[in-house]
C-alpha positions as CSV (number, residue, x, y, z in Angstrom):
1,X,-127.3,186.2,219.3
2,X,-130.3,185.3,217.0
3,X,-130.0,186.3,213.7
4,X,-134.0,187.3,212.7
5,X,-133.6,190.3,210.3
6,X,-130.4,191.1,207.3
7,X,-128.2,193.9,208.9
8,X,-129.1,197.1,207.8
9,X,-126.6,197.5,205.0
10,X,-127.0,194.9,203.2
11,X,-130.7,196.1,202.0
12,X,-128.7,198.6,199.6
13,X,-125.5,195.6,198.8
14,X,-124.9,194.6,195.8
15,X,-124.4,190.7,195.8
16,X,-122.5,188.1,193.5
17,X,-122.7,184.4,193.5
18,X,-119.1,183.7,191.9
19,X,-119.0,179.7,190.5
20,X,-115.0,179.1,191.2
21,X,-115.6,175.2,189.4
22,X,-116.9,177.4,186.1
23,X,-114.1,179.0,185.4
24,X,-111.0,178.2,183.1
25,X,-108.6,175.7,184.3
26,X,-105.2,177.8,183.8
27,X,-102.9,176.1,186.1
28,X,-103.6,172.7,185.9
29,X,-100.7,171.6,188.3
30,X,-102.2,172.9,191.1
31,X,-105.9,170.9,190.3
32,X,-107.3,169.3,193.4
33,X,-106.0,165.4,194.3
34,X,-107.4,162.7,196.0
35,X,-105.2,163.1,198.8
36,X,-106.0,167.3,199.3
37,X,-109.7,166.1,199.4
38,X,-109.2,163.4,202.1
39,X,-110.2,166.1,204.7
40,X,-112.4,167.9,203.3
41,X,-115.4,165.6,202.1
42,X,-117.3,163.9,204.8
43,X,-117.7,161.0,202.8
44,X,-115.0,158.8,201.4
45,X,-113.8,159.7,198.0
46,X,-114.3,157.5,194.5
47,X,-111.7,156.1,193.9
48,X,-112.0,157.0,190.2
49,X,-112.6,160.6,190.7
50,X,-111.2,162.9,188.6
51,X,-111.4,166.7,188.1
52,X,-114.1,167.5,185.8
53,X,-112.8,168.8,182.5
54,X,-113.3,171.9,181.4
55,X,-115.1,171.1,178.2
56,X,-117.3,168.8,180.1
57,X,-121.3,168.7,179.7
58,X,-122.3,170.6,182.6
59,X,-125.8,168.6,182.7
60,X,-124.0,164.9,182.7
61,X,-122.8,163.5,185.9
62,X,-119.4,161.9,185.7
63,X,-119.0,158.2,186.4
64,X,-117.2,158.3,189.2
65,X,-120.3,160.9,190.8
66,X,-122.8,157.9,189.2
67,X,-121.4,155.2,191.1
68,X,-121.9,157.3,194.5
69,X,-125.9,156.4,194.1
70,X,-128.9,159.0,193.7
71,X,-128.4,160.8,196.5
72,X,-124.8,162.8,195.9
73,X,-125.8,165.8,195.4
């Protein structure tokens, strides 16, 4: 099944882009670990990570993204 042209309906959708990581961190007890991300990132994980904090500078990468290298994103 190729997949050339949007179906039909979706010329007339409305469409949001919802940012789950911008939002406020209510619960934090059930924040992400380094164990729940073992499986899902295929590379290995810092071992300094650390959720980002809420008040955090959006624009400024965190050191434990900085010692990935330039190409973690």
């Amino acid at each position: 099944m190729s997949f050339n042209q949007p179906p039909e309906w979706s010329r007339q959708a409305i469409w949001y882009q919802i940012f789950i990581e911008r939002f406020r961190d209510g619960n934090p007890e059930n924040n992400p670990t380094r164990n729940t991300c073992k499986n899902a990132l295929t590379d290995s994980i810092p071992d300094n990570w650390t959720v980002t904090p809420w008040n955090n500078d959006w624009y400024t990468m965190e050191n434990w993204a900085k010692e990935t290298g330039p190409d973690f994103y």
